[in-house]
N, C-alpha and C positions, 0 to 999 in steps of 0.2 A: 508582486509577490513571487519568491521564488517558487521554479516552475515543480520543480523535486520536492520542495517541502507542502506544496498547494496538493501533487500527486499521490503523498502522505496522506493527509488528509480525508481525502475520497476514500483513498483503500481503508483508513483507520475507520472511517463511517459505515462504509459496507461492511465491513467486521463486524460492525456493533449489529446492525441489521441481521448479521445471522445469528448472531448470541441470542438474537430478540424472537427471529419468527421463523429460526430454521434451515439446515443448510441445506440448498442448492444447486442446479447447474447453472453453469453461465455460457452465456453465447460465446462466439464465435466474435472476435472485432469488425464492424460493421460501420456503417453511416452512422448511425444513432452515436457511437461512441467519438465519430469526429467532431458529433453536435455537443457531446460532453469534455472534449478536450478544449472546443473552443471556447465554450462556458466557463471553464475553471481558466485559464488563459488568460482571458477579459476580465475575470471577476477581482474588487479591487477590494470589496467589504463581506466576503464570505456571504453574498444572496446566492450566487449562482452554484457554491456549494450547497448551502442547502436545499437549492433547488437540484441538487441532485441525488443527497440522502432521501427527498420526499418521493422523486420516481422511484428508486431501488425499496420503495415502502410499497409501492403501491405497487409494482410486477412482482414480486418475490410472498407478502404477508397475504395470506387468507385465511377465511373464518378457523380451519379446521387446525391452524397454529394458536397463535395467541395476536390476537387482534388488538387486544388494549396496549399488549406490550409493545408492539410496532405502532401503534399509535402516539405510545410515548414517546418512542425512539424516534421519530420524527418530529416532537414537538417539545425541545430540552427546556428543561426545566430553570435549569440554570446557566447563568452567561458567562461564566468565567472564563476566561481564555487560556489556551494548549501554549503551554513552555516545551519546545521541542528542540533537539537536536539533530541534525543531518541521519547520524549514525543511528539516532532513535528510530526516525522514520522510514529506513530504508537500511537492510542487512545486506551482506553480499549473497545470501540466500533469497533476496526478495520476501523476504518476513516481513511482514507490521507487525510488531507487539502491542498488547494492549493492555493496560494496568487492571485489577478488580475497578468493579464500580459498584455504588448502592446495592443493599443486600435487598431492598423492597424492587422486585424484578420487574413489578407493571412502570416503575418511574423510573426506568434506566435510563440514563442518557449518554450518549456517544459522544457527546462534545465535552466530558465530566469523566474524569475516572479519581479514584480514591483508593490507595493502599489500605484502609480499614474496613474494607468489607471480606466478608465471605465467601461471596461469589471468586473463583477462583478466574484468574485471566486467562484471556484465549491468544493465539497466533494463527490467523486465516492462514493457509500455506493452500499453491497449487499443485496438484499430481494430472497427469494424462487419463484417460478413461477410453474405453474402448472403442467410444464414438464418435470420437476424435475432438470433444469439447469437454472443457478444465471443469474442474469441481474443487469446491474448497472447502476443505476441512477445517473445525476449527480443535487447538488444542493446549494445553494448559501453557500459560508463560509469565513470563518473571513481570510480577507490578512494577519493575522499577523502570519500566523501557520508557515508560510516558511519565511525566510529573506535571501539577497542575499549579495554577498562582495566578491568585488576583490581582488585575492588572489594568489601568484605566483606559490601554489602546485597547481591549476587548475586540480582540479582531473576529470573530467569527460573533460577536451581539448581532441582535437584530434589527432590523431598520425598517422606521416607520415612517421614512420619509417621502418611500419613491414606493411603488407598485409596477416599474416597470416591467416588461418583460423583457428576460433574456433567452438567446437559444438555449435550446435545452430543459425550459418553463414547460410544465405540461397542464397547467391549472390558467384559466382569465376567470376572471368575476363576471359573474350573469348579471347583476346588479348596474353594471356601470358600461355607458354603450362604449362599443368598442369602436365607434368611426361614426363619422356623418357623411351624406351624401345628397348632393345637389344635380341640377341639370343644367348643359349650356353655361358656366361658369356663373350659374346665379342670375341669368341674362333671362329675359321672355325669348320666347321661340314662337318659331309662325307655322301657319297651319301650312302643310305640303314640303314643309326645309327640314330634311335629316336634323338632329341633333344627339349630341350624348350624354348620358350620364356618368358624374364620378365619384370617386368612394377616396374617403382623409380618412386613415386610420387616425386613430387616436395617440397623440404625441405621451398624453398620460402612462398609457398602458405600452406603448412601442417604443415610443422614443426614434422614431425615424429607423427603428432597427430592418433593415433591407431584407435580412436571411428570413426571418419573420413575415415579412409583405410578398416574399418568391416562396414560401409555404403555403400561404393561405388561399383557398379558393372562394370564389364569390359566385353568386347564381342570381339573377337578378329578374325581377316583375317588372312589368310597365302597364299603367292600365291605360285601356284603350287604343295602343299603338301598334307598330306594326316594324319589328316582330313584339312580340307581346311578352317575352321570354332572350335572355341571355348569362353563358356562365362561359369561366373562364377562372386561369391559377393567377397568378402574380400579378406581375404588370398590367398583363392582358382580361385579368380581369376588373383592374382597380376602374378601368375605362369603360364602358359599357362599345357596343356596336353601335351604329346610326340607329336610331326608331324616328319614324315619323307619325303626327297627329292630322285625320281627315278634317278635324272639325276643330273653331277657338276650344277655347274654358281653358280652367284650372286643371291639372292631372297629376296624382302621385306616382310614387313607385318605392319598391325596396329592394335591399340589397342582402341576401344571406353570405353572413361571411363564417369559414370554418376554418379553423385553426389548430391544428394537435388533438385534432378528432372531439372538439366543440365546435357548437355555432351558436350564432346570435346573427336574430332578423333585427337590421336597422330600418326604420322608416326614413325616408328623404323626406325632404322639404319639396313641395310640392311645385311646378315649375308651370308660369302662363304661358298658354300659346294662344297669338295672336292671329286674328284676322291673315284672310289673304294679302301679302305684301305690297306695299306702295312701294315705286320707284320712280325715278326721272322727272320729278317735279323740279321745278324751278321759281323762284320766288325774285322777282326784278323789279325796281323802282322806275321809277316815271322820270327823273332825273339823278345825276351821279355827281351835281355838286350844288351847293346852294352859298350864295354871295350873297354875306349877312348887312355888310354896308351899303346892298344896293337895293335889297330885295326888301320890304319892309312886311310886318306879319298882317299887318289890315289888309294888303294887297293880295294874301293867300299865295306869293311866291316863295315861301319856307315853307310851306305844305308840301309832304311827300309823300306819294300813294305807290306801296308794295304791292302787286300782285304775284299770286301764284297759279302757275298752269304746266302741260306738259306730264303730271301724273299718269301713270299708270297702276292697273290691276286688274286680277279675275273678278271684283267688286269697286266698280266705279260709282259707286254712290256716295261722294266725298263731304266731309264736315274740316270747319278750318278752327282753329283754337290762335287766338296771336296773343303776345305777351303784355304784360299790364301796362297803360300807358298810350297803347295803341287804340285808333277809333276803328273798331274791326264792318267789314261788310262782305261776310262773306268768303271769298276766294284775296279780298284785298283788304288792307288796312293801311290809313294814313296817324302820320304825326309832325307836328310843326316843327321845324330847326331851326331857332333863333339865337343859338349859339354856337361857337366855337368846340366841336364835334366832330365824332367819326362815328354812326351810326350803321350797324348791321344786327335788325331785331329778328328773333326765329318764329316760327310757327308750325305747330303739330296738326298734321294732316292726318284723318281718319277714314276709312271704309266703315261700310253696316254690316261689316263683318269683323269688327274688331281690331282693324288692320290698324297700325300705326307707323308715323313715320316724324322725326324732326326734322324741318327745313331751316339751313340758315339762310339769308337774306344776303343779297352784295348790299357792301355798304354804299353808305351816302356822306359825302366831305365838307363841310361847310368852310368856307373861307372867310375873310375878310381883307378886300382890295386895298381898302383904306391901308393895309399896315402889309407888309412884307412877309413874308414866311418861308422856314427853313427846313429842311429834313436833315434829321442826323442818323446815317443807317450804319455806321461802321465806327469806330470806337476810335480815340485820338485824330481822329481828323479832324481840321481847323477851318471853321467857317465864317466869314469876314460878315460881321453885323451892324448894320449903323443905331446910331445914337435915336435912342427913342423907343416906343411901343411896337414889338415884334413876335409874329406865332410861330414857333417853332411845333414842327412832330417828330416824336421820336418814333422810329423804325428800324429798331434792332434786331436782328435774327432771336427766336426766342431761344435762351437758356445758351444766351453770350456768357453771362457772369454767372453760368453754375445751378443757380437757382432764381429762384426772384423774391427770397426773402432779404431785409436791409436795402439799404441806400449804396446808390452809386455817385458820380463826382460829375456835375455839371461846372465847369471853369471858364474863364473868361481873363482875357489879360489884353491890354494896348500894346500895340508890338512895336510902338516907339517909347515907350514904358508912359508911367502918371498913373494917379489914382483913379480907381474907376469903382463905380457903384453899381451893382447888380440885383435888379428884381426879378425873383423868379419861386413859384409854387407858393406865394404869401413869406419870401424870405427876402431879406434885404441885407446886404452887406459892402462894406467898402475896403479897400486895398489894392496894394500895387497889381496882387495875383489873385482873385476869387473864388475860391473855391464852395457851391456848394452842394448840396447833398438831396440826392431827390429819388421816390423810390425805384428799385430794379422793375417791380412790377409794371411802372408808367413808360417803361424807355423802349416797347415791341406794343404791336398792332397801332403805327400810327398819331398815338397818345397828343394830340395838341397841349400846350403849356406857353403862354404867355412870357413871356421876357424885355425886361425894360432898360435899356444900357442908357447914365451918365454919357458918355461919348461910344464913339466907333469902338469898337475891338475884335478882337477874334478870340470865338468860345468852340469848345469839344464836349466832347463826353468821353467819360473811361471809368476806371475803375475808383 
């Protein structure tokens, strides 16, 4: 919007406001008016104007004026939009003229003017005063400076669609929270470990608006912690300080956030502190490869038993949790390997004090002697296969190809050429060159996958 006709505008509103509740002094230019210049600036659908005929309603109108008619004057009646010209809105005297409007004076409206009323028009003008701040008079002027006309850009209607706030907004809704606030990023926290809390304005009502988040201050509770109390403006206060908890349990907290001289207490979501901390456990098998074509399962040589030890904490009275599948005893758990596998199971280590910890396990490799096996850990590299039943693992660095959703290109070719036929992931196909398709997820940690070559060849992987 242009910046001169937007500057119209405001002066043509605050005219109206004094026709409505009275004239005035006016300050002195100030911060407050940078926050109104940036508002009108930014503003692209006439909110941030009227959010600033509603301030100039509420410093300037009191009971002993007329209250209804400033009431009105900030809440127009009608939406029809201002037909203006340069020369209208701006004299070389710094005049705004302003047309009559409605003869019924509690329903004026500023954003409305009408050549058929009564009401005689005004021209705000500034004079100097002896105290060194402007006063504005207002005083009779020609209805024809402003003309009105229905018009379906309706630029200055009002909008139901956002609530944002912009600088310069001096009103939030009590009704609707203004931000949520968590601890430790939603994480549990342990009993004796700093931790912080933090405050998400609400995108509704802010809009990520920054000059708004470096206005506001927060004052914040913690119950049970230590400190038990923190506040703080902007940034430094969206963060809380370290608090720490003596003891586990559940614990709340809040956040008073004030803004343009409201507040609204948010409650948090409430955040677990755990048991004294487990560290340095270690969880190791009994063996690191099991050979399936030698080992047979009656003989209990595919049986592998994980133990864990090596923990620590100020509460050594440990409990073990192992994943389903596993025959748990305790500190150790086994499970049979009678296939083609790369096994690494975890297990949740516990204190009687609530302490928690996940352990992963080293894996365990199964082979089979009987058949050949290849690693592919680098992409386009050609690996010379013979004719027959073969294990390939794949060990690709993770997030080679971006992501690991979709299929990547397992290939295979004779490199004296001839037709060759390729088994692999339950796919089977024939041709001079092979191409096929196997997931991105299967080709990192290892992944065994069977392959069956017609004759020798040389197979890769790539994209």
């Amino acid at each position: 919007m242009n910046k001169i006709l937007v500057y119209g505008f405001v002066t043509l509103a605050l005219a109206a406001l004094f026709w409505a509740c009275g004239a005035g002094d006016v300050a002195a230019f100030n911060q407050d008016d940078l926050m109104m210049e940036y508002a009108v600036e930014e503003d692209d659908d006439g909110s941030a104007l009227r959010g600033l005929v509603n301030q100039a309603v509420s410093a300037y109108c009191s009971n002993d004026l007329n209250p209804d008619a400033c009431k009105a004057a900030a809440s127009p009646n009608d939406d029809r939009p201002i037909e203006t010209s340069s020369s209208a809105i701006l004299s070389s005297s710094s005049a705004v003229r302003l047309s009559s409007s409605s003869s019924s004076y509690p329903g004026y409206n500023p954003f409305y003017t009408s050549s058929s009323s009564s009401r005689p028009a005004i021209t705000p003008i500034r004079s100097s005063s002896s105290n060194g701040r402007a006063t504005i008079t207002p005083i009779p002027a020609s209805s024809s400076s402003l003309k009105t006309a229905r018009s379906s850009s309706n630029i200055l209607s009002k909008s139901s669609s956002s609530i944002a706030v912009k600088p310069g907004s001096s009103s939030l809704p009590e009704n609707v929270p203004w931000g949520t606030c968590k601890a430790n990023s939603g994480k549990p926290g342990s009993r004796g470990v700093p931790l912080k809390w933090q405050f998400s304005m609400s995108n509704t009502l802010f809009g990520g608006n920054v000059r708004a988040m470096m206005n506001s201050s927060f004052a914040w509770e913690f119950d049970d912690a230590e400190p038990s109390t923190y506040a703080g403006t902007g940034s430094t206060g969206l963060t809380s300080t370290a608090v720490t908890y003596a003891a586990s349990g559940k614990y709340g907290a809040r956040a008073t956030m004030t803004y343009n001289g409201q507040s609204q207490k948010v409650e948090c979501d409430s955040v677990e502190v755990l048991g004294y901390p487990i560290s340095g456990c270690e969880c190791v098998p009994d063996k690191a490869e099991v050979d399936v074509a030698k080992e047979s399962v009656a003989s209990g040589a595919t049986l592998v038993k994980w133990t864990v030890s090596k923990c620590t904490s100020e509460d050594k009275t440990f409990s073990y949790e192992w994943e389903e599948g596993m025959t748990a005893d305790g500190a150790s758990a086994t499970k049979t390997l009678d296939e083609k596998i790369v096994y690494a199971p975890e297990v949740t280590v516990r204190n009687s004090d609530n302490g928690v910890l996940k352990v992963s396990c080293d894996l365990v490799k199964t082979i089979d002697s009987d058949h050949p096996e290849f690693e592919f850990k680098a992409q386009n590299t050609k690996i010379a296969m013979p004719a027959g039943e073969s294990t390939v693992y794949f060990n690709m660095q993770p997030g080679w190809h971006n992501n690991d959703g979709g299929n990547c290109t397992f290939s295979c070719q004779v490199p004296t050429g001839g037709l060759l036929t390729v088994t692999i992931n339950n796919q089977t196909k024939t041709d001079y060159y092979v191409p096929m398709g196997i997931p991105i997820s299967s080709t990192t940690g290892m992944t065994p996958m069977k392959v069956t070559l017609s004759v020798a060849a040389e197979c890769m992987l790539g994209w």
